[in-house]
C-alpha positions in Angstrom: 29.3 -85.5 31.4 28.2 -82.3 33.6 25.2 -80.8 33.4 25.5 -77.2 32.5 25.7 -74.8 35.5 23.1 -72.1 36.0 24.2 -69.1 37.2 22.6 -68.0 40.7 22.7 -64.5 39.7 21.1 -62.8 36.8 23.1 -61.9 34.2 24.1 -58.2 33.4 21.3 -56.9 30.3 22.8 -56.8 26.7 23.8 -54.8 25.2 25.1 -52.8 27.4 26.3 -49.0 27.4 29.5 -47.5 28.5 30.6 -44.9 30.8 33.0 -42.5 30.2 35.0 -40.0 31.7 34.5 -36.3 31.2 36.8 -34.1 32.8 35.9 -30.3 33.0 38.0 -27.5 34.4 35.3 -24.8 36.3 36.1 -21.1 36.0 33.2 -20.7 38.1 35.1 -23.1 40.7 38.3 -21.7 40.6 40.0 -20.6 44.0 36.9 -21.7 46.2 36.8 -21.0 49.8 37.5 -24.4 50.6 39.7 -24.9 48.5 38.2 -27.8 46.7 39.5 -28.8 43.0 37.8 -26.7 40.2 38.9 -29.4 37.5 36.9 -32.9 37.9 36.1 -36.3 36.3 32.4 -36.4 35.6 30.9 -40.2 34.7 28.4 -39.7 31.6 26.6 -43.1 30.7 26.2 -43.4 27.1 23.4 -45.5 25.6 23.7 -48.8 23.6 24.2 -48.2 20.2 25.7 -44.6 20.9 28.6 -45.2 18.5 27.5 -47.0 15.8 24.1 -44.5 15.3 26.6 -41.3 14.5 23.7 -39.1 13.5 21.3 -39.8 16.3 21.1 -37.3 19.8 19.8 -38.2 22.5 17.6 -37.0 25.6 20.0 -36.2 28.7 19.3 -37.0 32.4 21.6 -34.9 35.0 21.6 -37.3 38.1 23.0 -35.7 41.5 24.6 -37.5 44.3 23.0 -38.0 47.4 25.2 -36.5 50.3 28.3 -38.3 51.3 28.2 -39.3 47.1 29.4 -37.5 44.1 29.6 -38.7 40.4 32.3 -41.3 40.3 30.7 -42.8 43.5 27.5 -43.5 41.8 28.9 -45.6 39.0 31.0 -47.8 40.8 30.4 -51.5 41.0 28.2 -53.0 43.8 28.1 -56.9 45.1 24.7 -56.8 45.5 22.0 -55.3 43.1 22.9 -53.0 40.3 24.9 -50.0 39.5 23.2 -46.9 38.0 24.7 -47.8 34.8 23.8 -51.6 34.6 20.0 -50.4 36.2 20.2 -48.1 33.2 21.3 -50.8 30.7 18.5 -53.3 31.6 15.5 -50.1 31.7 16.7 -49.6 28.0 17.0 -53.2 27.3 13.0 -53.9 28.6 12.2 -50.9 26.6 10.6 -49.3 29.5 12.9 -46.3 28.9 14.1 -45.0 25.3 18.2 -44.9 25.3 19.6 -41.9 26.9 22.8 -40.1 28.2 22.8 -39.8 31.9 25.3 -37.0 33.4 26.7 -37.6 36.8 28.6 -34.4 37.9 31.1 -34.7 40.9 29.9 -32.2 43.2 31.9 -33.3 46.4 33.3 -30.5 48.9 34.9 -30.9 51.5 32.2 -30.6 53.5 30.7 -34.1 53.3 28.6 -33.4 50.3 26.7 -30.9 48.3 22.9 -29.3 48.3 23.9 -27.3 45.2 23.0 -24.0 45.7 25.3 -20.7 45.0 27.4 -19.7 48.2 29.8 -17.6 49.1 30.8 -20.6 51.8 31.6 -22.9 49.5 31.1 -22.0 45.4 28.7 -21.3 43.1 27.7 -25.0 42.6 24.2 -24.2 41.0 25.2 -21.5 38.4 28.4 -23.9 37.7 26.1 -26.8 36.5 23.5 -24.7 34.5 26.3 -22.1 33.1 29.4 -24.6 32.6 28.5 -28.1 32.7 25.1 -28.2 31.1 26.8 -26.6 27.8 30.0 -28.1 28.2 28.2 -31.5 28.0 25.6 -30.4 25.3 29.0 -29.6 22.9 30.9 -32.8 24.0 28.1 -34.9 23.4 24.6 -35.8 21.2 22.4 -34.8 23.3 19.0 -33.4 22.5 20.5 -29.7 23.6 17.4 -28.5 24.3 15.3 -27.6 28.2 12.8 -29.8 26.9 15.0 -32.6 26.6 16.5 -32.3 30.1 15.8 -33.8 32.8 17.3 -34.0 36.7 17.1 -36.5 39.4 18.2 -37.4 42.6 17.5 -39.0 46.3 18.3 -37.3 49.4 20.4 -34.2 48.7 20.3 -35.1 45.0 16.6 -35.1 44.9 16.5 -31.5 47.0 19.1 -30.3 44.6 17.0 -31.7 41.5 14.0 -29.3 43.4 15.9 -26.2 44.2 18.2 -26.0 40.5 14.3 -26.5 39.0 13.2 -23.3 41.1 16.1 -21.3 41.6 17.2 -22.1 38.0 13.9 -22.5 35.7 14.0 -23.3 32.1 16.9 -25.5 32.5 15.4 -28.7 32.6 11.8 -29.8 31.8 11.4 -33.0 34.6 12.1 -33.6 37.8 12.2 -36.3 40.1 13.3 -36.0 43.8 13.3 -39.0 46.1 13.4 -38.5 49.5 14.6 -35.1 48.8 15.3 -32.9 51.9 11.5 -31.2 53.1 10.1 -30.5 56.0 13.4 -28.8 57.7 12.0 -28.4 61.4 11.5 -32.8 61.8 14.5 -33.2 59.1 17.9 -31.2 60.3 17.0 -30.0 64.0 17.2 -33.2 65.7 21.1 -33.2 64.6 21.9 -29.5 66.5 22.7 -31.2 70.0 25.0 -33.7 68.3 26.8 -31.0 66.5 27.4 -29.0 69.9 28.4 -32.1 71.9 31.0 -33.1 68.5 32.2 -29.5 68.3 32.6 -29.2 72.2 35.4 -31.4 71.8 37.4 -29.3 69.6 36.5 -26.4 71.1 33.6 -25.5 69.3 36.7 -25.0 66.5 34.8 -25.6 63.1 38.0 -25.6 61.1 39.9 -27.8 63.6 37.0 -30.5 63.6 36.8 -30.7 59.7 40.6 -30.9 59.4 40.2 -34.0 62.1 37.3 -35.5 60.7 39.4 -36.0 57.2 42.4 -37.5 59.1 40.4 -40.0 61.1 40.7 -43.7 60.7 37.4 -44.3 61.4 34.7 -41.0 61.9 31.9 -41.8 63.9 28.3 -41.4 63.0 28.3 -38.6 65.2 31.3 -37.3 63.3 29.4 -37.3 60.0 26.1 -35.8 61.6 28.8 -32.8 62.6 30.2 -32.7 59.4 26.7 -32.1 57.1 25.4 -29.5 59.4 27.9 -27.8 58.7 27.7 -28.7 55.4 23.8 -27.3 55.5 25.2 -24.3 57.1 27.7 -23.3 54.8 24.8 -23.7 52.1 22.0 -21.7 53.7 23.7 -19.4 56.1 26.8 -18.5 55.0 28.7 -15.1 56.9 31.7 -13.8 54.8 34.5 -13.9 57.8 33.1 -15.9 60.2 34.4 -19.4 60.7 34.8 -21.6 57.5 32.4 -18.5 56.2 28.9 -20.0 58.0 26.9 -18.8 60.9 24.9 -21.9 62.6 21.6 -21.6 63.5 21.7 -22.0 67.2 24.4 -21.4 70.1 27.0 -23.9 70.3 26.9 -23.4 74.3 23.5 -23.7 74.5 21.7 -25.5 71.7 19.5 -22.4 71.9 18.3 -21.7 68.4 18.5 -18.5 66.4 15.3 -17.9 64.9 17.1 -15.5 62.9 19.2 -17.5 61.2 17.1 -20.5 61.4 14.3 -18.7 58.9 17.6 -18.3 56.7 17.5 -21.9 56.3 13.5 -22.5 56.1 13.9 -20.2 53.2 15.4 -23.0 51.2 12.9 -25.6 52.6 11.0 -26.7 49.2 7.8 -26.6 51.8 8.0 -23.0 51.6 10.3 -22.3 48.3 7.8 -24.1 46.6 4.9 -20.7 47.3 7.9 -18.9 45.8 8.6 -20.7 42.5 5.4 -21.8 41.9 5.4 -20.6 38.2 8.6 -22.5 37.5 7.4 -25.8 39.0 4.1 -25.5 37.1 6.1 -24.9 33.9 7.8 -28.4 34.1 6.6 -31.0 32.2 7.3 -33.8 34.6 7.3 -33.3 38.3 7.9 -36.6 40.3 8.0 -36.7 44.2 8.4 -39.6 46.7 9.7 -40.9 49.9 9.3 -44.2 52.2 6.8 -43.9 54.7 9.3 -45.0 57.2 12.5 -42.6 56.4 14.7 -42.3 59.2 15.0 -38.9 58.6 11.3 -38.0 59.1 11.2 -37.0 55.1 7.9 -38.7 54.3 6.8 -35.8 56.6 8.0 -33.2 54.6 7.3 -34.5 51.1 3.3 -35.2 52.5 3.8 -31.4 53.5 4.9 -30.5 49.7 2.3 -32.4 48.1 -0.2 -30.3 50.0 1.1 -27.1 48.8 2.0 -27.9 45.5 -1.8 -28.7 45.6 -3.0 -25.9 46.8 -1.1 -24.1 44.4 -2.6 -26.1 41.3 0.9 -27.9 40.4 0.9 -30.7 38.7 3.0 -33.5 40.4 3.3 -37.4 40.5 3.5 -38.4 44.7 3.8 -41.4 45.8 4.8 -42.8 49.5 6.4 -46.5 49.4 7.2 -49.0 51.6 11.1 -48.1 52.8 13.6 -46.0 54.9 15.5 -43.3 53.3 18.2 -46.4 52.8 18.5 -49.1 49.4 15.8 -46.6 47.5 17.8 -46.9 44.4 14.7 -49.5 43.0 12.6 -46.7 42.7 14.5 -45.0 39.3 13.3 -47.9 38.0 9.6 -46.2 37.9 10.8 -42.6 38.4 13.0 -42.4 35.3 10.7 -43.9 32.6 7.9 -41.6 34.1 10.0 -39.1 33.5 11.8 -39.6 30.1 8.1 -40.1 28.9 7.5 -36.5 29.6 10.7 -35.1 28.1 10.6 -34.0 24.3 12.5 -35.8 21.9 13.2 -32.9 19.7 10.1 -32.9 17.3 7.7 -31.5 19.6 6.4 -35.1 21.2 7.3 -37.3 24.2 9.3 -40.4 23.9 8.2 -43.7 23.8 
């Protein structure tokens, strides 16, 4: 007789929730300038036990795409390691986190991406997930529809979206966590302008012509991508009614020169120095979490060790933490970031969860 086989990879945690689809057509999003589609499919992870406990609501958790990423893409199935909903399902199952609902919005332009601010290059993409799809989800489902039950979280552009909807947006949601968030502009984004030129040089320093090629090629190059979320950055913190896909870049396409002008346009939105800004709206959050690997490609662990400092200075109280990683495979690190913060959420009687 055979002995039993062991399995050589861990075993999905039971029970297990179940995502579903929530599809949302956006007033807000309607006839954008890039023509993206204002009616979507958003992923929302409901909890174990969310149908057979009719009567209970739930805290909520809004988690927002890194860039390249949007809703659907963060639910998908992965060969190696866990998908946000099976990470979720096993956090729940340790009890290290109570049961939640987790919204995933699909944000996606066709710009690469999204930072999720309002811009008249692209949409209103803050105001349309504070004014339409917070409600829409708090009617739809039980969630705890309360700011003090509401949380936001996010790596890369995710986690500086998480930062700038918490200051640009307060009293929406109570916690925060932003991992390798975009800080410290000046090391993060400039290093990419020469690339941009040489890319654009090709088409003629043609903006429109390069996206419309980018989207039709078999196989874009890194290089190609790099182009593409510049001007992705552009269109977010320099747009220019009438100019080319309705952005101005911050340096000459000729040149590389850089137009301090427009370049303070897009420090404005650095959380380094938004942060001064919005202090009273980061200090009103009941959870603040920041981190970053010390060795991020992107130079980020710079920018985050800047926003610790301030948010010092200024007497905000924040978790910051620096770990041993890239800006790559970070996912692990929801599995501290998320009970931290569901701890500091309310559930509803005026304590946190367990």
């Amino acid at each position: 007789m055979n002995a039993e086989v062991r399995p050589l990879r861990p075993a999905p945690a039971d029970p297990a929730g179940k995502v579903v689809q929530f599809v949302h057509d956006s007033s807000l999003l309607a006839n954008n300038p890039l023509g993206d589609p204002p009616k979507r499919q958003h992923p929302v992870y409901l909890p174990p036990g969310y149908d057979e406990h009719s009567q209970r609501r739930y805290l909520v958790l809004w988690c927002l795409a890194a860039y390249t990423n949007a809703g659907p893409g963060q639910v998908n199935w992965r060969n190696h390691g866990e998908a946000l909903p099976q990470r979720l399902d096993r956090l729940i199952a340790e009890q290290r986190m109570p049961p939640v609902i987790v919204v995933f919005p699909d944000c996606f332009t066709s710009l690469g991406g999204n930072q999720y601010v309002n811009t008249p290059a692209m949409g209103r993409y803050a105001d349309y997930l504070v004014d339409e799809l917070v409600p829409a989800i708090d009617r739809s489902f039980r969630t705890l529809a309360s700011p003090e039950a509401r949380g936001v979280f996010g790596k890369s552009s995710g986690g500086f979206g998480a930062l700038h909807l918490a200051m640009a947006r307060p009293g929406t949601f109570a916690g925060v966590a932003c991992h390798a968030g975009d800080c410290g502009f000046d090391l993060v984004y400039r290093r990419d302008f020469p690339t941009c030129c040489d890319v654009l040089a090709a088409h003629d320093h043609d903006l429109e012509a390069f996206v419309r090629s980018f989207w039709r090629k078999n196989r874009p190059s890194g290089r190609d991508f790099h182009t593409l979320m510049t001007l992705c950055l552009a269109a977010s913190y320099s747009p220019e009614p009438g100019a080319p896909l309705g952005l101005r870049l911050p340096f000459d396409l000729h040149t590389c020169e850089l137009d301090e002008a427009v370049w303070q346009r897009w420090m404005a939105f650095d959380p380094v120095a938004a942060a001064r800004d919005h202090s009273e709206a980061l200090g009103d959050l009941a959870g603040l979490w920041i981190d970053a690997g010390r060795r991020d490609q992107y130079f980020i662990h710079y920018g985050t060790r800047q926003l610790h400092r301030v948010l010092g200075d200024l007497a905000v109280e924040h978790h910051f933490e620096e770990f041993d990683g890239t800006h790559s495979g970070i996912d692990w690190r929801y599995d501290y970031s998320l009970p931290w913060l569901c701890r500091r959420l309310k559930d509803g009687r005026g304590a946190g969860t367990s």
